[in-house]
C-alpha positions in Angstrom: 16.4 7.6 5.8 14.8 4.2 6.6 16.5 1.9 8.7 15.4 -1.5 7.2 12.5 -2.9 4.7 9.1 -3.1 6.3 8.9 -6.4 7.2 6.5 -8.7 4.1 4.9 -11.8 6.0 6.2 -15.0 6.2 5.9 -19.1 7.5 7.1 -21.6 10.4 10.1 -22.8 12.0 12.1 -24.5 9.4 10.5 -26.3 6.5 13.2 -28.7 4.4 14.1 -28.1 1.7 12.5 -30.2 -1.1 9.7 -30.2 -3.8 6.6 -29.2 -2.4 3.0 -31.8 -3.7 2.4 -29.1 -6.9 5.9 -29.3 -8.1 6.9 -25.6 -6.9 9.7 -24.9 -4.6 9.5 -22.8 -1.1 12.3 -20.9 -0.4 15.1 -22.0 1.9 14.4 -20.7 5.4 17.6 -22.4 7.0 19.6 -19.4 5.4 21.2 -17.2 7.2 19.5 -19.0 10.0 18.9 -22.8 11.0 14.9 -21.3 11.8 13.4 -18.8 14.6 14.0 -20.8 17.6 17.8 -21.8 16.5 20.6 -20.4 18.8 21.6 -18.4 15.5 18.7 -16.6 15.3 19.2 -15.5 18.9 22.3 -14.7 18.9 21.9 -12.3 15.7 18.7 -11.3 17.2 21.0 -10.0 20.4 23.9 -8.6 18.3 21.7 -6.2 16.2 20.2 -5.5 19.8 23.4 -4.4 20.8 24.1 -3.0 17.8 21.5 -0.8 18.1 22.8 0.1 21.9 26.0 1.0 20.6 24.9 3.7 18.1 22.7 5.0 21.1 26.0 5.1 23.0 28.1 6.7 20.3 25.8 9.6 19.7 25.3 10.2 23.7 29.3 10.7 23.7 29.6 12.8 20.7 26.7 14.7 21.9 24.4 14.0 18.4 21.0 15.6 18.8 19.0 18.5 17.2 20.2 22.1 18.5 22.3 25.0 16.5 25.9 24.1 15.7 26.9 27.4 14.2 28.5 27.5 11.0 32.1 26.5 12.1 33.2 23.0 11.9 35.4 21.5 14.5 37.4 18.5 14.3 35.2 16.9 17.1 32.1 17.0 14.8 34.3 15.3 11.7 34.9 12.4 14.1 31.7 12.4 15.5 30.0 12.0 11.9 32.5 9.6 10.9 31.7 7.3 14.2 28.2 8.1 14.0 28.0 6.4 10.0 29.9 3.8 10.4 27.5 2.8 13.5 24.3 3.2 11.8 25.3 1.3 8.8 26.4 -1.5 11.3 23.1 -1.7 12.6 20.9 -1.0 9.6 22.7 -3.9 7.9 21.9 -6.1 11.0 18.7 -4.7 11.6 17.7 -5.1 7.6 18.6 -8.6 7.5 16.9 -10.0 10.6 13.9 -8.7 9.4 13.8 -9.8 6.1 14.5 -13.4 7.5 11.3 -13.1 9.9 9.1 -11.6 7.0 9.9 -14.4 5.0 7.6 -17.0 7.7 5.1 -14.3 8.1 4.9 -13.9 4.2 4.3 -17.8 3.7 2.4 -18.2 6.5 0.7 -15.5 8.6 -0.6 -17.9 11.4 2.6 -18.7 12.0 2.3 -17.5 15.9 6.4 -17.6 16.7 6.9 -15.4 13.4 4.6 -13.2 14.9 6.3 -13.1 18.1 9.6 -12.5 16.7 8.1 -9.8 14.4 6.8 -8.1 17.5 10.1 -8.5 19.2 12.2 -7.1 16.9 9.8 -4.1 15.7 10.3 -2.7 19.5 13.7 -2.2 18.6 13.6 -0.9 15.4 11.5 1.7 16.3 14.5 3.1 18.8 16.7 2.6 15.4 14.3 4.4 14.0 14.1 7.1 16.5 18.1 7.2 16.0 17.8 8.0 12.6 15.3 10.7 12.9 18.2 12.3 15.6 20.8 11.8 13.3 19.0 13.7 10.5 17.9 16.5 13.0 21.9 17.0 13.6 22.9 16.6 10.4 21.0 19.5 8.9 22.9 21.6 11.9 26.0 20.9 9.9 28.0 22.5 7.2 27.4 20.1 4.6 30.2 21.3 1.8 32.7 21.9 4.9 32.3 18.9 6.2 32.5 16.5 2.7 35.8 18.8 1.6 37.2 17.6 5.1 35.9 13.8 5.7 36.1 11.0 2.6 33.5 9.7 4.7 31.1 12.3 3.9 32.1 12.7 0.6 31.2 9.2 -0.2 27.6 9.9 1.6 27.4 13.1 -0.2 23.5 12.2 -1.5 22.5 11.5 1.8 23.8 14.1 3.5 22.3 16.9 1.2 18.8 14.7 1.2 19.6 15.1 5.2 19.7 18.9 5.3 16.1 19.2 3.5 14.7 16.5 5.4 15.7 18.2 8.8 13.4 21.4 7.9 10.1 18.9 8.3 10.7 17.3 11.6 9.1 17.6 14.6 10.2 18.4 17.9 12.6 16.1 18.7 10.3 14.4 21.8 7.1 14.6 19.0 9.6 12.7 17.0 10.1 9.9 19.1 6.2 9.9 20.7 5.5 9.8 16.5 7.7 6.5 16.7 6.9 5.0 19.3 2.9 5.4 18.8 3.6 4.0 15.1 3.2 0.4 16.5 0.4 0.4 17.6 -1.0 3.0 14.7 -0.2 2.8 11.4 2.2 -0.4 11.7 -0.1 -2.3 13.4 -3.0 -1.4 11.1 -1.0 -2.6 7.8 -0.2 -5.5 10.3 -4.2 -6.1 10.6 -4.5 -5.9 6.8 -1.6 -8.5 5.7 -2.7 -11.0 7.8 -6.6 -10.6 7.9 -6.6 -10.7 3.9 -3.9 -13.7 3.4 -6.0 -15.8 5.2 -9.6 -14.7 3.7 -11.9 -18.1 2.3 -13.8 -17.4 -0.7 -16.5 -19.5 -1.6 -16.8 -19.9 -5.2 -19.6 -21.5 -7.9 -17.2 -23.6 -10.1 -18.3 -26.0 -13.5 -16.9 -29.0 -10.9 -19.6 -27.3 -7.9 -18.6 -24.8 -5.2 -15.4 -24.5 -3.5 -13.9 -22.6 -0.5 -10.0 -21.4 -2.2 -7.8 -18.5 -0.9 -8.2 -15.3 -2.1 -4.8 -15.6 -4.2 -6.6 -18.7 -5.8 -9.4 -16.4 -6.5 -7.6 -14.0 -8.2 -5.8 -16.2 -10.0 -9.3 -17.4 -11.9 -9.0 -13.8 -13.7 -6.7 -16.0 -16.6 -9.1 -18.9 -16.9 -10.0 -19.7 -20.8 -13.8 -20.2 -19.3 -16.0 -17.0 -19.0 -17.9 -18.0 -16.8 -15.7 -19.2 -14.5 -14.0 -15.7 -14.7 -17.2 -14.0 -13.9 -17.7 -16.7 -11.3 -14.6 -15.6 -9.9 -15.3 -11.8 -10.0 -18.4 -11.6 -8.5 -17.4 -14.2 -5.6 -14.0 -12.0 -4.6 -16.2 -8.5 -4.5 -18.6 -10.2 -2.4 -15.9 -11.6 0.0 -14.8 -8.1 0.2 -17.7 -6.8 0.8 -18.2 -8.7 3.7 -15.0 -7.6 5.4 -15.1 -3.7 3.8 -15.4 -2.5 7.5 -12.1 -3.8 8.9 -10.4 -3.0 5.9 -11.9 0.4 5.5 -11.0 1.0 9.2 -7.6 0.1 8.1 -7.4 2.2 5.2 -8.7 5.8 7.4 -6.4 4.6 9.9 -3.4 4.6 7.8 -3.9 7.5 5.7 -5.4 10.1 8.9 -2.1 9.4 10.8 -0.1 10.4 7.6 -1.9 13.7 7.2 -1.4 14.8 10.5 2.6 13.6 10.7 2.7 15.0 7.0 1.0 18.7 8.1 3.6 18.6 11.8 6.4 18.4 9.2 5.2 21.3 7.2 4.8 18.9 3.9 2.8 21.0 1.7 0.6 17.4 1.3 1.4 14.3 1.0 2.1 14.2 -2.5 4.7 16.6 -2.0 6.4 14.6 0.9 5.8 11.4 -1.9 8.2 13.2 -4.4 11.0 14.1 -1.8 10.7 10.0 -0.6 10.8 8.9 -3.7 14.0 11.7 -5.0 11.6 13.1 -8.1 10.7 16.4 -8.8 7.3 17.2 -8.9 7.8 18.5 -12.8 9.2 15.3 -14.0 6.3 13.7 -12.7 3.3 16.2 -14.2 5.5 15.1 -17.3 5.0 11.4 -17.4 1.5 12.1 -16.6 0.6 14.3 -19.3 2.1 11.5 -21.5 0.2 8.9 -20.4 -2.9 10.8 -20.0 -2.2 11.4 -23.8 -1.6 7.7 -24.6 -4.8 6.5 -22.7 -6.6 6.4 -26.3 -3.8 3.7 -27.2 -4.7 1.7 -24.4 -8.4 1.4 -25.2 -7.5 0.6 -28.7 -5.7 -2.2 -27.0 -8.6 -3.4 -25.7 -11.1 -3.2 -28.0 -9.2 -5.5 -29.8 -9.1 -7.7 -27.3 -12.8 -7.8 -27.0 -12.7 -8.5 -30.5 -10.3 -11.6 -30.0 -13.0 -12.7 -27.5 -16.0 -12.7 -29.3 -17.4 -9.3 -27.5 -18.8 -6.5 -27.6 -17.1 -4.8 -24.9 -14.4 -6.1 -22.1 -15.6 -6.7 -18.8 -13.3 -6.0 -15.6 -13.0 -10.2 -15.4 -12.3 -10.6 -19.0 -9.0 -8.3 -18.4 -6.8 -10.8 -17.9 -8.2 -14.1 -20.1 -6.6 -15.8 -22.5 -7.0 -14.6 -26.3 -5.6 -17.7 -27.6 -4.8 -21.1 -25.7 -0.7 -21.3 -25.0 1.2 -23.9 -27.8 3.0 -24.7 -24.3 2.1 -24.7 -20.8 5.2 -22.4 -19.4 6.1 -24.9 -16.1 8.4 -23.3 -13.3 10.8 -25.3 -14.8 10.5 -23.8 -18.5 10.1 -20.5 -17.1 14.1 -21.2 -15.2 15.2 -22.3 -18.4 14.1 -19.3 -20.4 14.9 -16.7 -17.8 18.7 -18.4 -17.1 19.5 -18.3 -20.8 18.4 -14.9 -21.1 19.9 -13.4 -18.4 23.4 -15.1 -19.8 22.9 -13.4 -23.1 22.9 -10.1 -21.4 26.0 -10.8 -19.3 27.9 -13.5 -17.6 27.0 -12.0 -14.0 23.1 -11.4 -14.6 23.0 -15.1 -16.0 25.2 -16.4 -12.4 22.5 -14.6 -10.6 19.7 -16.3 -12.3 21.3 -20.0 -11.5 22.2 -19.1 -7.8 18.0 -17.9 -7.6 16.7 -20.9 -8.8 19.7 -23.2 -7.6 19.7 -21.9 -3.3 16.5 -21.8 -2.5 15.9 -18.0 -3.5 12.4 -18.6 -4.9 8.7 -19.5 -3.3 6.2 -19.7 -5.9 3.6 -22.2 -4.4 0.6 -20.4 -3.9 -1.5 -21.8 -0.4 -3.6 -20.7 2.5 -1.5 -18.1 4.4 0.4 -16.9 1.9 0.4 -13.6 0.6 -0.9 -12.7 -2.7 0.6 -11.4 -5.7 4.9 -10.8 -6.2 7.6 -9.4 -4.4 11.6 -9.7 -4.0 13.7 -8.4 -0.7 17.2 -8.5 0.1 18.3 -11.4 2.5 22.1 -10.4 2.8 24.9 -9.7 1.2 24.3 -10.3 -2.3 21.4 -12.6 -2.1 17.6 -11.9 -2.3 14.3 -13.8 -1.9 11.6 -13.7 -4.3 8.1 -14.4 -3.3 5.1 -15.2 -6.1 1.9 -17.3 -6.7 2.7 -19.4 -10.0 0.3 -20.7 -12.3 1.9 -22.0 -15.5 1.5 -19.6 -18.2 3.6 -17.2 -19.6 2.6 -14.4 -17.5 4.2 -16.1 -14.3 7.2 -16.2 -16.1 7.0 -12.9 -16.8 6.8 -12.0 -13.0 9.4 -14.3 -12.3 11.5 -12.1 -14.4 10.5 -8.9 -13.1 11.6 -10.4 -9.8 14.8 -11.5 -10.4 15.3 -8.1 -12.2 14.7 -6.7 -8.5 17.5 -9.6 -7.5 20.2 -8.0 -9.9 19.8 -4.9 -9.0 20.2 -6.0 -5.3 23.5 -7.4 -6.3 24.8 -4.6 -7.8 23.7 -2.5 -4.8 25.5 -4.9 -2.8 29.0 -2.8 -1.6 27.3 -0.4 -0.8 26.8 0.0 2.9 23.1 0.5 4.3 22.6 4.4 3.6 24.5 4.1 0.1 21.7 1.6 -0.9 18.5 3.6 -0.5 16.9 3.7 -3.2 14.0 5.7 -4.2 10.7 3.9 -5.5 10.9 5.4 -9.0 14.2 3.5 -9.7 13.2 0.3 -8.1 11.6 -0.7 -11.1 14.3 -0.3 -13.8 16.0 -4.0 -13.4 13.0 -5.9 -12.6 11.2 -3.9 -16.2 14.7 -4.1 -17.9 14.7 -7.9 -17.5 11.2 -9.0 -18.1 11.5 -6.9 -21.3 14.9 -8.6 -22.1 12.6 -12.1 -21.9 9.7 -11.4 -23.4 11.4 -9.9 -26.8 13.7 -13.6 -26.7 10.3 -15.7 -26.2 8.7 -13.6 -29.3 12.1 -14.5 -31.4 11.4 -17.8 -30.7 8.0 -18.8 -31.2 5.2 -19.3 -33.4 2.6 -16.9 -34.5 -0.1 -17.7 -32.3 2.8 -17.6 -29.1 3.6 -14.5 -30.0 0.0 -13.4 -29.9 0.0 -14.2 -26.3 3.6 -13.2 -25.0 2.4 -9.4 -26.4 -1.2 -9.8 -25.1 0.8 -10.6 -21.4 2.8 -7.5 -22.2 -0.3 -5.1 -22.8 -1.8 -6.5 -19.9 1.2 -5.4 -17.9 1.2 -2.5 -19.9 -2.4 -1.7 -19.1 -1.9 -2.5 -15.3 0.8 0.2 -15.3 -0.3 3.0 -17.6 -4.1 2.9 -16.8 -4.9 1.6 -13.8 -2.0 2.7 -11.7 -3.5 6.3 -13.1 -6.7 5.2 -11.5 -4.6 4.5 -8.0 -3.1 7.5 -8.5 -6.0 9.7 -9.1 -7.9 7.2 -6.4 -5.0 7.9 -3.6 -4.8 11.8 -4.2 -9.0 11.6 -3.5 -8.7 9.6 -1.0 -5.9 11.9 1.3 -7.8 15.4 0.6 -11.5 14.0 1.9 -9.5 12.4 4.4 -8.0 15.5 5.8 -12.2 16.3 7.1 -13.1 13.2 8.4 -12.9 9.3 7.7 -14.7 7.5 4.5 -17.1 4.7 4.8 -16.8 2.2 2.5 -19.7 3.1 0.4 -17.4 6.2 -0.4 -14.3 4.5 -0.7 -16.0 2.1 -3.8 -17.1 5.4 -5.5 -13.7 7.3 -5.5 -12.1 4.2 -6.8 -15.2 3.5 -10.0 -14.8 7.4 -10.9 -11.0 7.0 -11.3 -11.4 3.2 -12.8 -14.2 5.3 -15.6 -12.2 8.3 -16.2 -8.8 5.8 -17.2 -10.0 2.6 -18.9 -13.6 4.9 -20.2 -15.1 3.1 -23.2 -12.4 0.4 -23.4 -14.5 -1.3 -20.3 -18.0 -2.3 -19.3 -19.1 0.1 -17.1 -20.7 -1.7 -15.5 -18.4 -4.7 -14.1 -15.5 -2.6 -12.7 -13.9 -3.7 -9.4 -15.3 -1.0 -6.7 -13.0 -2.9 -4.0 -9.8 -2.8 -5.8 -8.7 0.1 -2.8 -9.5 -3.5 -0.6 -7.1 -5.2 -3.1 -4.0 -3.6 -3.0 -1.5 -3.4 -0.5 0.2 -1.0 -1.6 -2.3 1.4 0.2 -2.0 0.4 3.0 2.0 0.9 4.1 2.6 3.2 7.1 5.7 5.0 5.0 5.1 5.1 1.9 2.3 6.9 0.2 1.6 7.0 -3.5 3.2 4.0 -3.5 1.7 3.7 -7.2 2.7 6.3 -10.1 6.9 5.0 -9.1 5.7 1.8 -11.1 4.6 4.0 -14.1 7.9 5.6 -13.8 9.9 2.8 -13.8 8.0 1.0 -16.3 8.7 3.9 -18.7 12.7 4.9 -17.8 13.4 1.0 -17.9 12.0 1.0 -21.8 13.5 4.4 -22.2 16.8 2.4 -21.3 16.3 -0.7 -23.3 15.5 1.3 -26.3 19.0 2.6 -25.8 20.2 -1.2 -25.5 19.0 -1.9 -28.7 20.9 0.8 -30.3 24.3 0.3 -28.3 24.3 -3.1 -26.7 27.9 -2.2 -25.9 28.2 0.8 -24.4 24.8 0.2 -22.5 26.2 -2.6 -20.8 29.4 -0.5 -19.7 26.8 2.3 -17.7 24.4 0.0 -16.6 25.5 -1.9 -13.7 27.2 1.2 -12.3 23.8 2.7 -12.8 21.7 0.2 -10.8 25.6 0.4 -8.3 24.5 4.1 -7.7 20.9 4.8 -7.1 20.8 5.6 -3.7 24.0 8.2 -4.2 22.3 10.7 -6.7 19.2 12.6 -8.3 16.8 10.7 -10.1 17.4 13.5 -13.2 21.6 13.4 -12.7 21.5 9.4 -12.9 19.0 9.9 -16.4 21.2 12.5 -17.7 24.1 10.0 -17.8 22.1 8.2 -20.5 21.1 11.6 -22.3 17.8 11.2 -20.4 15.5 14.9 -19.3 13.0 13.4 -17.2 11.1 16.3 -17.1 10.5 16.5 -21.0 7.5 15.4 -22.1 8.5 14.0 -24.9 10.9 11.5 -23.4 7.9 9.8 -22.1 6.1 10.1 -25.4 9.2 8.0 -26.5 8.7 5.4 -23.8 5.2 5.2 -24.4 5.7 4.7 -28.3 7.6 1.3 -27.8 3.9 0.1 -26.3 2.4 1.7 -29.4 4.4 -0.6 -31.4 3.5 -3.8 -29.3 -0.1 -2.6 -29.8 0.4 -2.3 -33.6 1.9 -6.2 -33.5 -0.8 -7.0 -31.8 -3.1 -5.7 -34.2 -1.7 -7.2 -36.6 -1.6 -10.8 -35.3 -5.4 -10.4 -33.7 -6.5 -9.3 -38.1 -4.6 -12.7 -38.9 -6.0 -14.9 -36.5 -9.7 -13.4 -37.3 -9.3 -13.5 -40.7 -8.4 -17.4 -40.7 -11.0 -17.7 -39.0 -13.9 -16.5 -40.9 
């Protein structure tokens, strides 16, 4: 159990809302709050305070703490479980909120110094909710679990939980290592993912442009990956691995950091390794998993094809690691924030009534920040705010792959909605499911857009879908492969950063192989991603593959049965933090641990790869 998201990073007081200089909107930061210094904030700050006092107080009374039960159950421990739920979901709810609202400053704006106060505050005490959790799980695998759910509706309604509780209780601590673990986590692991959010958002890279050099934010950077120009694009490249070269040591400290403290908590708890503790965090088996694997290792060929055509498209030989992301073909529109709300709205509507509502509140309430500026994080993410409302954070730059990411997001948003009556530990969701609305939705939008444009459109809407697609099959293979490295030479001692850049080119050359230059991979991408560097979650990669696959898997059925799809599906998304990964597939006729189901997944990309062909013959034919 996890007692709130970790907190993103976020900006100042209170902003107003209205239209930002480049036309993009910040989100509203006077909801559920007037800003960080309001008396609102305070006074929510103190209830989930006392909240947190409360559960404290209700297990002291009812005597919840690690320590045999037996194997009768008394009436006294029906009530006590009872009490003890309804109090943690009181103050996980509280608890989850307040931090969301002060991740969304430090996410804007990492210099903001009273988000960083207030982030400090609070993490104090959601390290002793933390610590609470931990107890309860210790006492819950004490208990009869079928006794007690035949006795309490209560239980029965956590049934999920409370079996995930009896296996998790065999790999903790000593109850005093487990609060020491918890306590020593902010200044250890926390506060070294702390380090890396903001030292990176705020990185200056100097860059040799057509218009003479400039100093932009790393985001801005990154962003030069889709420019038309070459040049610029290698411009761009070489500048960002020289920026992280210069700060490799920090980083790399970071990295070792992170990862050492997880193999010794993992090897206290008796985890096997830390891809074994990854499969029971993210409720997957470690079959279903070898599974999807095996089919993408198998469908690697596919990919290169993908980009050899590309290359082609280009006018190359070969792709380079900067040409990944350009522009085959120049847009017939520009795709403004305000297109992209259009197209998303509408589509969303033609699914369902409610998915199209969610899209007008996003864009209508001040859900969305998509300017991208010093301070800010980089790349996309949406969190839950409260009750059924969500905030998305992304860097947009008109094109149609920022609308695409705008959909993913909001595809996070539904399924946050339809998670939304469930209290706190109903709602935890594993990783490999968090992916099926946000994939669901951007494929929902992309196949409208290629209905509805022109040839050469269409070209690029499928070349921003094998770019995704290559992102997710290949390179999150490479992370994968680059992470598992990375934890077993950790185990002896740390890596240096010379190290670090050779685990991740051997796993970049054994995925992408021929389909890239060689010799212009990205050595730093382990500086890139900060995904690496969470504190609780490891292998926080191949869940993206997984969802990525199960969401086609699940439109493929849409296609065939619009009807009855839309009948299982929101009760799907209602319901994945109450069962197994395999028992919520199976209620769509899904085996995750057959091979072949991937193959299946994995053939709807062969198809956008054989459009693609297609369209890149045409378009070189004409013009010869």
């Amino acid at each position: 159990m996890k007692p709130h998201d970790e907190p993103r990073r976020t900006k100042a007081s209170s902003p107003p809302m209205r239209p930002e200089p480049t036309g993009l909107p910040r989100w509203d930061l006077t909801v559920p709050y007037p800003g960080l210094d309001s008396l609102e904030f305070r006074a929510a700050f103190q209830e989930t305070i006392q909240a947190i006092q409360d559960l404290e107080t209700c297990f002291e009374r009812h005597r919840i703490a690690a320590g045999g039960q037996g194997n009768a159950l008394s009436s006294d421990q029906v009530q006590a479980f009872e009490e003890a739920i309804q109090a943690v979901n009181l103050a996980m709810d509280r608890a989850g909120q307040l931090s969301a609202y002060v991740s969304m400053f430090i996410a804007t704006d990492s210099t903001d110094t009273l988000a960083q106060q207030r982030h400090s505050e609070l993490q104090a005490h959601l390290v002793r909710l933390d610590q609470l959790l931990t107890r309860l799980v210790a006492w819950l695998g004490t208990l009869p679990v079928q006794a007690l759910m035949e006795r309490s509706s209560v239980a029965a309604e956590h049934a999920h939980m409370l079996r995930r509780a009896h296996v998790q209780a065999r790999h903790l601590m000593d109850p005093s290592q487990e609060e020491l673990a918890a306590e020593l986590r902010l200044s250890g692991g926390q506060a070294w993912s702390r380090l890396y959010h903001n030292f990176t958002s705020q990185l200056q890279v100097s860059v040799e442009l057509p218009e003479g050099p400039r100093q932009l934010p790393m985001s801005e950077v990154r962003n030069l990956a889709y420019h038309p120009n070459r040049s610029v694009r290698e411009q761009a490249y070489r500048a960002e691995l020289a920026a992280w070269e210069r700060v490799a040591v920090p980083v790399a400290a970071a990295l070792n950091s992170i990862k050492g403290e997880a193999n010794t908590l993992i090897q206290r708890r008796h985890w096997p390794s830390a891809l074994a503790a990854s499969y029971f965090q993210n409720n997957v088996d470690p079959e279903s998993v070898e599974a999807m694997f095996r089919a993408a290792q198998e469908f690697l060929p596919d990919m290169r094809r993908y980009l050899r055509i590309k290359a082609r498209l280009l006018g190359l030989e070969q792709l380079a690691w900067f040409d990944l992301f350009a522009p085959v073909v120049q847009s017939s529109h520009r795709w403004t924030f305000q297109e992209a709300a259009a197209l998303i709205i509408h589509q969303f509507h033609a699914f369902s009534a409610k998915m199209g509502r969610l899209a007008e509140r996003a864009f209508a309430e001040g859900w969305i920040d998509a300017e991208p500026r010093m301070g800010k994080r980089d790349g996309a993410f949406c969190m839950r705010l409260q009750g059924s409302e969500s905030r998305i954070l992304v860097n947009f730059k008109p094109g149609y792959n920022a609308v695409r990411t705008l959909a993913h997001e909001l595809g996070h948003a539904y399924h946050n909605l339809n998670l939304a009556h469930r209290p706190p530990l109903q709602r935890l969701t594993p990783m490999v499911l968090a992916e099926t609305a946000s994939t669901f939705c951007e494929t929902l939008v992309r196949e409208a857009a290629l209905a509805q444009t022109d040839t050469t459109e269409q070209l690029l809407i499928l070349e921003s879908a094998l770019q995704d697609a290559t992102q997710t099959v290949v390179d999150i293979t490479s992370r994968f492969l680059f992470e598992q490295a990375v934890f077993e030479k950790r185990r002896q001692r740390e890596l240096t950063q010379d190290e670090l850049c050779q685990l991740m080119l051997e796993a970049q050359r054994s995925t992408y192989g021929e389909g890239l230059d060689s010799r212009f991979l990205h050595p730093y991408m382990w500086s890139v991603k900060p995904h690496y560097y969470h504190p609780g979650l490891h292998f926080y990669n191949y869940p993206y593959l997984f969802g990525l696959l199960f969401a086609l898997g699940l439109y493929a059925q849409y296609r065939q049965d619009p009807e009855r799809f839309r009948a299982l599906y929101d009760d799907l998304l209602a319901s994945t933090g109450m069962a197994e990964t395999g028992e919520l597939a199976a209620r769509f006729g899904i085996d995750i641990r057959s091979v072949d189901f991937w193959r299946s997944s994995l053939a709807l990309i062969r198809e956008d790869v054989g459009r693609f062909e297609e369209l890149a013959a045409a378009r070189l034919d004409g013009q010869r």
